[in-house]
C-alpha positions in Angstrom: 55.8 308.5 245.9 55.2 310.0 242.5 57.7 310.6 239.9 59.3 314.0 239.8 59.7 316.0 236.2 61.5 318.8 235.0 60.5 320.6 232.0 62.8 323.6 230.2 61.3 325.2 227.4 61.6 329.0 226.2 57.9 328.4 225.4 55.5 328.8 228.2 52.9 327.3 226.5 54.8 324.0 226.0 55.5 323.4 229.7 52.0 324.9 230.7 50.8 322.2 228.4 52.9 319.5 229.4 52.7 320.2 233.3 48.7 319.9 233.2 48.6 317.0 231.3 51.5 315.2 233.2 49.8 315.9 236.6 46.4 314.7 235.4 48.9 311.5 235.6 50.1 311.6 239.1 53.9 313.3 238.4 54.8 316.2 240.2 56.2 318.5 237.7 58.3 322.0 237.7 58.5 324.3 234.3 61.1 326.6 233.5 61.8 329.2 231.1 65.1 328.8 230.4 67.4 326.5 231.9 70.0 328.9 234.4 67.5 328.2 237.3 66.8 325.0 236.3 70.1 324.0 236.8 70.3 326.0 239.8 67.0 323.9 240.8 69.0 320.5 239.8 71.8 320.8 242.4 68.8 320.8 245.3 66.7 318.6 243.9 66.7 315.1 241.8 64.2 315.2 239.4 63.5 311.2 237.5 63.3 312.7 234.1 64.3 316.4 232.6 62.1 317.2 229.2 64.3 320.6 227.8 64.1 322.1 224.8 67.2 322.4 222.8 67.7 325.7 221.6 67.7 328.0 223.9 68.8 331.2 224.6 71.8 331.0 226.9 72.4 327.3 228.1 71.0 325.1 225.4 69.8 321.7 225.9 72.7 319.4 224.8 74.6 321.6 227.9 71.8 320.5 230.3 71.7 317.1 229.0 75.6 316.9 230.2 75.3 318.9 233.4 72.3 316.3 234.1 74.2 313.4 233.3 76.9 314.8 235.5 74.9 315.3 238.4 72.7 312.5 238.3 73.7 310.0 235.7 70.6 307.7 236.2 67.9 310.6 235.4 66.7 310.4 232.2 66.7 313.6 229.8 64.2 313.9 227.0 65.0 316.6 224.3 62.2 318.2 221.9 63.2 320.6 219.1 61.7 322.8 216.8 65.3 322.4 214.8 65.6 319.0 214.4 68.4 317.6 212.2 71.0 314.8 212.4 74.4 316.3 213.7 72.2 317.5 216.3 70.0 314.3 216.9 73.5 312.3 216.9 75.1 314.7 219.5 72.2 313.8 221.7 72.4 310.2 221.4 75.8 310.5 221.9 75.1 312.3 225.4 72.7 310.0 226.7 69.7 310.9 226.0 66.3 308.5 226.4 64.2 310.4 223.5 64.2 313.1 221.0 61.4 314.7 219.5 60.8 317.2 216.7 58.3 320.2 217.7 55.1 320.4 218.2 55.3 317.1 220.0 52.5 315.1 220.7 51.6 314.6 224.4 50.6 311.5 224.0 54.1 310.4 222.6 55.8 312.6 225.1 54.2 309.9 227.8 54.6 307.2 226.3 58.6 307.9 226.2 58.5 308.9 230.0 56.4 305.7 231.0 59.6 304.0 229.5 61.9 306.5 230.9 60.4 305.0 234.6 60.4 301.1 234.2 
């Protein structure tokens, strides 16, 4: 059974990008816009690992990283940002979650952090 990924991001080309190369590895992966229907998406389906974006319009990451954490405390949630700095970096640690990368992240890193994310 392959691993299941959720990506949020408010840029298409990110998940578009990260959904190719992720499925080249054998994950089955879902993209989303914006995070309202990802949640929705959440309460039918366990995903091991949720990659969101943190600003967002509407529900922002560090929201999803807690309604993850409520629903499934075991997932892991990785959080990229184009607005990286330390209050918000902190807040994340603070919630739980496995990585945290500034924008434009590197696919290569982004694997890496989920191949930890699943041992």
């Amino acid at each position: 059974m392959s691993n299941r990924i959720m990506i949020i991001d408010d840029e298409k080309i990110v998940g578009d990008m990260a959904r190719i190369s992720l499925e080249q590895d054998g994950y089955e992966v879902e993209t989303f816009l914006n995070a309202a229907p990802a949640l929705e998406r959440l309460k039918e389906q366990k995903f091991d690992i949720v990659v969101t974006d943190l600003k967002m319009k509407g529900i922002d990451g560090l929201e999803v990283l807690r309604t993850v954490k409520d629903l499934y405390p075991a997932t892991k949630v990785i959080m990229i940002t184009a607005f990286a700095n330390l209050d918000v970096a902190i807040e994340a640690i603070r919630g739980d979650v496995h990585d945290f990368f500034p924008k434009p992240v590197k696919i290569r890193e982004l694997k890496e952090s989920i191949k930890k994310a699943l041992v």
